[in-house]
C-alpha positions in Angstrom: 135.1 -128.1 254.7 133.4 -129.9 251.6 135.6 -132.5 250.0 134.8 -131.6 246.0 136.9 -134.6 245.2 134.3 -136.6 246.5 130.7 -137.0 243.7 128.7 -138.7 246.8 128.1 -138.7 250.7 129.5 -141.3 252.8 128.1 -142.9 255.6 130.9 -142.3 257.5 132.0 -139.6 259.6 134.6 -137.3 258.7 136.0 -137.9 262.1 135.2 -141.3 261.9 137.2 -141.6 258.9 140.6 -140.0 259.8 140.7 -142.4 262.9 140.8 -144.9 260.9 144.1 -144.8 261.2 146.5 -145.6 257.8 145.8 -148.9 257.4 142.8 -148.5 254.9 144.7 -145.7 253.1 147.6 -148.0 252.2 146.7 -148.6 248.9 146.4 -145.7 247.3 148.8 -143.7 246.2 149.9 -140.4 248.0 149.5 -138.7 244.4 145.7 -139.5 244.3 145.1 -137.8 247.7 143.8 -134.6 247.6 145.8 -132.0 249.5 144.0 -131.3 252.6 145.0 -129.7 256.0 143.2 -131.7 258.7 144.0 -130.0 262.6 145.7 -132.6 264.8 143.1 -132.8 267.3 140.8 -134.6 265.1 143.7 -136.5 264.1 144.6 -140.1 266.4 147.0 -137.8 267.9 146.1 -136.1 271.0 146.6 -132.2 270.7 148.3 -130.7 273.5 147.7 -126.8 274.5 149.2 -124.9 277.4 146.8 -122.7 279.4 148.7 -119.8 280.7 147.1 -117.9 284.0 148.0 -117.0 287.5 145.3 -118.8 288.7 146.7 -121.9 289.8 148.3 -120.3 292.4 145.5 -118.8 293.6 143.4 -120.5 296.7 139.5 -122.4 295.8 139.8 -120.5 292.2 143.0 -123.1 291.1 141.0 -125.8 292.2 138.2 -124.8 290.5 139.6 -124.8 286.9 141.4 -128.0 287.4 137.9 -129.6 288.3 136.6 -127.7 284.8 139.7 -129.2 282.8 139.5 -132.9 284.3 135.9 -132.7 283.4 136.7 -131.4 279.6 139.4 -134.2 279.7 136.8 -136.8 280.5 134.6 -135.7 277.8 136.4 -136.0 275.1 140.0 -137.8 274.2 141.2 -135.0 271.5 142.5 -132.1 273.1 144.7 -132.0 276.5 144.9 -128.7 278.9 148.3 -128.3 280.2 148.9 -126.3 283.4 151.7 -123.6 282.5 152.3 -119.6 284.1 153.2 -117.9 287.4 152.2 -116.6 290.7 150.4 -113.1 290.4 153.1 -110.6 291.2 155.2 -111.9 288.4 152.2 -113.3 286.3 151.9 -109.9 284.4 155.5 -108.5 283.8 156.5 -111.9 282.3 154.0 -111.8 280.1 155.1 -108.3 279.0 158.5 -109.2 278.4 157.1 -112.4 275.9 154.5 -110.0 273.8 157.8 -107.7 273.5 159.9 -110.7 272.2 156.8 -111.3 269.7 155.6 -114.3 271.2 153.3 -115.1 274.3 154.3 -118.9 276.0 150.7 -120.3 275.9 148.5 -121.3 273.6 145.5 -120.1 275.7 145.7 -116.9 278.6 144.2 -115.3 280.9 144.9 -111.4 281.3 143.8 -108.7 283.7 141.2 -105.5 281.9 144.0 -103.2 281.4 146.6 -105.8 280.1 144.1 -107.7 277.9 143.3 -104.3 275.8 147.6 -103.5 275.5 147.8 -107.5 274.0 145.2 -106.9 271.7 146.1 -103.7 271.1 149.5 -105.3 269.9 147.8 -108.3 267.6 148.5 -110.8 270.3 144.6 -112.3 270.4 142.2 -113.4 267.7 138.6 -113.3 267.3 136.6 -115.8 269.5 133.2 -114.9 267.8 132.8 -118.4 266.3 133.2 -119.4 270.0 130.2 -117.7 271.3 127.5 -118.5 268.6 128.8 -122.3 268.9 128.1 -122.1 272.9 124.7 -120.7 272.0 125.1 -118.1 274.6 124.6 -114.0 274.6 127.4 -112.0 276.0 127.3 -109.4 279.0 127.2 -105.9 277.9 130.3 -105.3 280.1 131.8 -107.7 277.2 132.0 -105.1 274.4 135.7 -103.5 276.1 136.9 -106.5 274.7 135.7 -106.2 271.3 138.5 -105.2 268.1 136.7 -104.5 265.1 133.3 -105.2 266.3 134.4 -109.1 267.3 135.3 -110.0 270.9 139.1 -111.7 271.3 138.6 -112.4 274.9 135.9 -113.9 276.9 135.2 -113.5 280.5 135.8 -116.4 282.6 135.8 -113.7 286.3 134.4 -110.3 286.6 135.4 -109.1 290.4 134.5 -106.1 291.9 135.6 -104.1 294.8 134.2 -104.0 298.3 134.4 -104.5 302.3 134.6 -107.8 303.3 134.3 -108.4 307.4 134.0 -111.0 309.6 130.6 -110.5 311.3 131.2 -112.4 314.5 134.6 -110.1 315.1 131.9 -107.0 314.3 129.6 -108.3 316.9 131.9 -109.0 319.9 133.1 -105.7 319.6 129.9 -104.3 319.7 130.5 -102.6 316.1 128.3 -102.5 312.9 129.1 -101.6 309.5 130.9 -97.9 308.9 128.3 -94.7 308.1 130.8 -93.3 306.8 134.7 -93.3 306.2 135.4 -91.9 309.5 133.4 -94.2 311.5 135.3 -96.7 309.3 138.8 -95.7 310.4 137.2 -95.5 314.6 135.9 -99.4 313.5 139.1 -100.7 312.2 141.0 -99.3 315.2 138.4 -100.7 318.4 139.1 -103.5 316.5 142.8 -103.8 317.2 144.8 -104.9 319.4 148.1 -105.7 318.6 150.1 -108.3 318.3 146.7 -110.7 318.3 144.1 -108.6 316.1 144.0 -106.6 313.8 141.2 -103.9 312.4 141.7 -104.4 308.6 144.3 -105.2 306.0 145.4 -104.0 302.7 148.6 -104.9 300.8 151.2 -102.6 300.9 155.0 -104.8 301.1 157.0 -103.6 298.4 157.9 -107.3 297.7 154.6 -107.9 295.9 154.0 -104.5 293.8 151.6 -105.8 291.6 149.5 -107.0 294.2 149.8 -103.7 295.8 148.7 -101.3 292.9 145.9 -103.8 292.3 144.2 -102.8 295.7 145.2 -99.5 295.7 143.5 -98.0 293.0 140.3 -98.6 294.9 141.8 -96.3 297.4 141.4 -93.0 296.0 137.9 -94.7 294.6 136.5 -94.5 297.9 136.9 -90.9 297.8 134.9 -90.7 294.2 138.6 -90.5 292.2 140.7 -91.8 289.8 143.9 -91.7 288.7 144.2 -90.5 285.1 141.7 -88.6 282.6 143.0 -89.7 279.2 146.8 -88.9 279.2 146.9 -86.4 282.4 147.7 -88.3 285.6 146.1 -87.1 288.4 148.6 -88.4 291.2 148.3 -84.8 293.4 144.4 -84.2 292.7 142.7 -84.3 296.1 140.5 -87.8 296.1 144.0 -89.3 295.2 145.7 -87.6 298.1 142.7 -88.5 300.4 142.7 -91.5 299.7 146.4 -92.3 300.1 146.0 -90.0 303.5 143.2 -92.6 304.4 145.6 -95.6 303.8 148.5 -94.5 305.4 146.2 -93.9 308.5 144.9 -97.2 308.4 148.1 -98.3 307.9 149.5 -97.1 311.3 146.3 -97.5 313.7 144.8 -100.7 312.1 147.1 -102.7 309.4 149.3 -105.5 310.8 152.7 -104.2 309.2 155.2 -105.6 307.3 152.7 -108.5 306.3 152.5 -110.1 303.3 149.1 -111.3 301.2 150.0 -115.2 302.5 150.4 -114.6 305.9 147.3 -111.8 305.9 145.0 -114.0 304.8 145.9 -116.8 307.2 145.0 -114.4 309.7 141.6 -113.9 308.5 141.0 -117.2 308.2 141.8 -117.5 312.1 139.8 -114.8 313.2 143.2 -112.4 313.5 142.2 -109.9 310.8 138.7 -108.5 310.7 138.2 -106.6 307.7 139.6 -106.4 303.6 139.4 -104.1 301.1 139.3 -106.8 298.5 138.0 -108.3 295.2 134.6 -110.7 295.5 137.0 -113.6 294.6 139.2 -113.3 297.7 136.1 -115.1 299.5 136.9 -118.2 298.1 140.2 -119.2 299.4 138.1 -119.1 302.8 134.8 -121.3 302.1 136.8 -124.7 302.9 138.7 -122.9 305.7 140.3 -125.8 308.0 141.5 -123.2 310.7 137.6 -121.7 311.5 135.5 -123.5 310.0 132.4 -121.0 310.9 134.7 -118.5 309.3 133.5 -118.5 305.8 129.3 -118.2 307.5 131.0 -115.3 309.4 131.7 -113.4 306.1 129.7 -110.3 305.1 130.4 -107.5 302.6 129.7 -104.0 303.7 127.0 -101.4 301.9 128.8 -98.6 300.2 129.3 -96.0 302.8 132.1 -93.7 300.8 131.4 -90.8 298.7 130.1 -92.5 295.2 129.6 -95.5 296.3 131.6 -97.2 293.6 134.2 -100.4 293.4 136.4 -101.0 290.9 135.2 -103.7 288.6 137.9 -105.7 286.7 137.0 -108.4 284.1 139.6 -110.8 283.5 139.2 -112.6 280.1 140.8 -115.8 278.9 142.6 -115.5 275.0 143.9 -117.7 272.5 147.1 -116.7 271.1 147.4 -115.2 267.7 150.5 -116.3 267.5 150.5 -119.9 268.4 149.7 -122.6 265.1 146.5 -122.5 263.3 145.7 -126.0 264.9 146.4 -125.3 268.2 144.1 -122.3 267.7 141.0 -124.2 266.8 141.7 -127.0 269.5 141.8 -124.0 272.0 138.5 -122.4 270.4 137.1 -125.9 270.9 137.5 -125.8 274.6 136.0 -122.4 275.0 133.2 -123.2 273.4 132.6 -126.4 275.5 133.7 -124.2 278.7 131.1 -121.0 277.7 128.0 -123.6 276.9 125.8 -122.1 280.1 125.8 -125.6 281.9 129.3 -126.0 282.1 129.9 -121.8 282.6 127.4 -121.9 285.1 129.5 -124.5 286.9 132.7 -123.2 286.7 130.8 -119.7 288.5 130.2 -121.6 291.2 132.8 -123.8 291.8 134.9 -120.2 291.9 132.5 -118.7 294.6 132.1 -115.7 291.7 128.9 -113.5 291.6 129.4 -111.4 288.4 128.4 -113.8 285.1 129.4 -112.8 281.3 126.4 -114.4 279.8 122.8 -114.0 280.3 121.2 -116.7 282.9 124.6 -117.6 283.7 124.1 -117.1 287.5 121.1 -119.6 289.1 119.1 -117.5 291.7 119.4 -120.7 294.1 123.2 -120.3 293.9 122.6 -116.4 294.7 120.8 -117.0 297.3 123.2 -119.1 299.7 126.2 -116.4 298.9 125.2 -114.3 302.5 128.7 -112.5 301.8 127.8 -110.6 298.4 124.8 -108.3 299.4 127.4 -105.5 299.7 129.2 -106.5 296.3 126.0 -105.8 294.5 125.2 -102.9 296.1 128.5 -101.0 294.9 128.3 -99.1 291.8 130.8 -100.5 288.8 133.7 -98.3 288.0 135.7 -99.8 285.3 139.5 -99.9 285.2 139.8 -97.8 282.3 137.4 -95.0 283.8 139.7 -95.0 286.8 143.4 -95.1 284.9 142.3 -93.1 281.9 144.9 -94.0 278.6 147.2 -95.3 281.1 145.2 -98.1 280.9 147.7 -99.3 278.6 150.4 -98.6 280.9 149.2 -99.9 284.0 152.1 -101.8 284.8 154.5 -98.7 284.5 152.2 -96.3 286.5 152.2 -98.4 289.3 155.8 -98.6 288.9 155.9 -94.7 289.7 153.7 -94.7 292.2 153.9 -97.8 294.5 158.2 -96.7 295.6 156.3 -93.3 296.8 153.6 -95.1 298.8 156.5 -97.2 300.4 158.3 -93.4 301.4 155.1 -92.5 302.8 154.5 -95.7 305.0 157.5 -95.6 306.2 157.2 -91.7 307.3 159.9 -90.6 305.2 157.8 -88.3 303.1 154.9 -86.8 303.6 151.2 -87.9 301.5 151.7 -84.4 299.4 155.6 -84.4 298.9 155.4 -88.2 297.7 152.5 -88.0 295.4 154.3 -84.4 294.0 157.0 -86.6 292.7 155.1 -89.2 291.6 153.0 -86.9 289.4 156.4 -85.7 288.0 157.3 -88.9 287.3 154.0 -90.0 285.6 153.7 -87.0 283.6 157.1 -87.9 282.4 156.1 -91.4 281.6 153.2 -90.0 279.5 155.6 -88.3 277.5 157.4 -91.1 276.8 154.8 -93.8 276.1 152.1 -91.9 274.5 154.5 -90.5 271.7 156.3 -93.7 271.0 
C-alpha cells in the first residue's frame, strides 16, 4: 500500500519503520497521522492464529506439522501457530455444528473433499490465489474441485488414496502372495487367521467411531466398480453396493478381529497381529518409527489392484483460512501458507508425512520415491474421487453415513440380512434427499 502523504522514498523499511516502536512518533500529533490500517503481525505485537485440524491426533502426521510450525516459528517472530481441534470421529460434526452457528473456531482448517466443498459452498473460505503466485508454485490439476469462481479457497496439504496394505513377511510365512482376484482375497485373509493371536485383515466397523467407519467403507462397494449416489439418487440397494457390503460382512466374520477399535487395530499391525488394511496411503506412517517391530515398517507392501476397476478412492484434504475470522488474522494466515506451499518447505512437509500424492508440480523428489517400497500398489490404483463415488451427496456426507453405518451394524451383528438392511437404508437416504436437496 503507497503512502500518498509521503512526496519522497525513505530509506527505511516499512517494516522497519512500524517497529520502531512509539517512541519516535511521540511528537507529532495524532491529527497529522494519516489514517492507516497496518495488520498486527507486522506490528511489535506477535499475531496469534489457531490452526484447526484433526491431525494432531493422528500418529507420524501430528508430528510432522509440528516440526513444519516450529520451523515457521524459527523463521520468523511475527506470526504464532496455535494447536486447536479434535480427534477424527468428532473432528467433522463439530465443525458442522460451528459453520451452522455462523462461525468456524480457527482462524486456519483443515477439511476432508466432501466437507471442504459444503464450507465453501456456505462462504466459510476465501480465496488463497495470492497465496500460490507468492509461493511461485503451479497447482495439481486435481486442485481445480476446490476452485469457487475460478480461484482456489483451499490448498492441498494430503491427497490419500485407497489401497491394500500387507505385511509381506506375514504373506511369506504363510506361503501366500498377493490376491488375483477378490476371491482368492477372502481364502488369503482367512489362512491368515488364527484367532485369538492373528488376524487376516482389518477394517473399521465399531459403531463408537462412525466417522471413521464410513470413511473406509465407501471403498467397499469401490472394489466392486460402485458408488454410492449418481447426483441426488442413492444407490444403497444397487448390486456393487450390496456386493461389496456382502464382501465385508464376510470378512468380517472369517478374518476381522471383532469388536476392535482403530487404536487397538493398529497396535496389532504394528506387532505382527494383523496382516492386511484396507486403508488410506497415510496410515503407513504411524508405523515407520514402530518401537514394537521395528522391521515392521520394511515389511510393508501395498497390493496391485486385483478388483473389478481397479480403482481407490482418492480424497484431498485441503487446509482453509476462515472467511469469517479478522481481516488481519487472515493475511497473517495467508502468510504462512505461502511460506508452507514454497516447494522446499512443501516438499518437506511430504516427506516428513510419509505422503506420495503432491499438489504442486516437482513437489515429490524421485530419491524420496524411490525408498517408499510400500506405495508401488498406491500408484497403480486408478483415482476415483469422492464426489464421483457420493454423487450430490457429497454435500451431505456426514448424514448419509448417518443412514447407512446403524444398518451395517444390524448386518454385522446378523440381525438383518445384506438386502433387508441396505433396503431400509435406501429408504432412508431417499428420504434424506428429499429433505436436504429442497431446503
Amino acid at each position: 500500500m503507497s503512502n500518498q502523504n509521503s512526496p519522497k522514498k525513505s530509506n527505511i523499511s516499512r517494516r522497519d519503520f512500524l517497529k520502531m516502536g512509539s517512541t519516535a512518533a511521540a511528537g507529532v500529533s495524532a491529527a497529522a497521522l494519516p489514517k492507516i490500517h497496518f495488520p498486527n503481525f507486522i506490528r511489535q505485537s506477535k499475531m496469534e492464529l489457531n490452526f484447526l485440524t484433526w491431525f494432531w491426533t493422528e500418529p507420524g502426521r501430528g508430528d510432522a506439522w509440528r516440526a513444519m510450525i516450529q520451523k515457521f516459528h524459527e523463521a520468523q517472530s511475527d506470526i504464532h501457530i496455535n494447536e486447536s481441534g479434535y480427534g477424527e470421529n468428532d473432528y467433522f460434526q463439530q465443525i458442522l455444528i460451528q459453520a451452522r452457528s455462523g462461525r468456524i473456531d480457527g482462524d486456519l482448517f483443515t477439511q476432508t473433499p466432501d466437507g471442504f466443498l459444503r464450507l465453501m459452498n456456505a462462504g466459510h473460505t476465501i480465496s488463497l490465489e495470492d497465496v500460490v503466485k507468492k509461493a511461485g508454485v503451479t497447482l495439481s490439476k486435481a486442485q481445480d474441485m476446490l476452485r469457487k469462481d475460478g480461484e482456489v479457497n483451499g490448498l492441498d496439504i494430503v491427497t490419500v488414496r485407497f489401497g491394500l496394505v500387507y505385511n509381506k513377511a506375514m504373506f511369506d510365512k504363510a506361503g501366500v502372495t498377493e490376491p488375483t482376484d477378490l476371491d482368492n482375497w477372502v481364502e488369503i485373509a482367512t489362512a491368515l487367521t488364527d484367532r485369538p493371536n492373528q488376524f487376516g485383515i482389518y477394517s473399521p466397523h465399531m459403531a463408537s467411531e462412525p466417522f471413521t467407519v464410513w470413511f473406509t467403507l465407501q471403498q467397499w462397494a469401490v472394489l466392486y466398480d460402485g458408488v454410492w449416489a449418481e447426483g441426488k439418487k442413492p444407490l444403497l440397494t444397487s448390486d456393487p453396493v450390496i456386493n461389496g457390503m456382502k464382501l465385508f460382512k464376510t470378512m468380517y466374520d472369517n478374518a476381522m478381529p471383532q469388536g476392535t477399535d482403530v487404536g487397538t487395530a493398529n497396535q496389532m499391525v504394528a506387532t505382527s497381529r494383523i496382516a492386511q488394511d484396507m486403508v488410506v496411503s497415510a496410515a503407513v506412517n504411524q508405523w515407520k518409527t514402530n518401537t514394537e517391530d521395528p522391521e515392521l515398517y520394511g515389511n510393508l507392501r501395498s497390493a496391485a489392484p486385483f478388483w473389478p476397476g481397479g480403482k481407490g478412492i482418492t480424497r484431498i484434504h485441503p487446509i482453509c483460512v476462515n472467511a469469517n475470522t479478522e481481516p488481519e488474522k487472515q493475511e497473517a494466515a495467508k502468510e504462512f501458507l505461502a511460506w508452507l506451499y514454497q516447494k522446499e518447505n512443501y516438499q518437506e512437509l511430504l516427506e516428513r508425512c510419509l505422503d506420495v500424492i503432491p499438489a504442486i508440480e516437482g513437489g515429490i523428489r524421485p530419491e524420496y520415491r524411490e525408498t517408499l517400497t510400500w506405495a508401488d500398489g498406491y500408484d497403480a490404483t486408478n483415482a476415483i474421487t469422492v464426489p464421483e463415488v457420493l454423487g450430490d451427496f457429497v454435500l451431505f456426507n456426514d448424514e448419509l453415513g448417518q443412514v447407512v453405518t446403524p444398518h451395517i451394524e444390524e448386518i454385522l451383528a446378523g440381525a438383518k440380512s445384506v438386502e433387508d438392511a441396505m433396503a431400509e437404508a435406501q429408504v432412508e437416504a431417499e428420504q434424506l434427499a428429499e429433505r436436504v436437496f429442497t431446503e
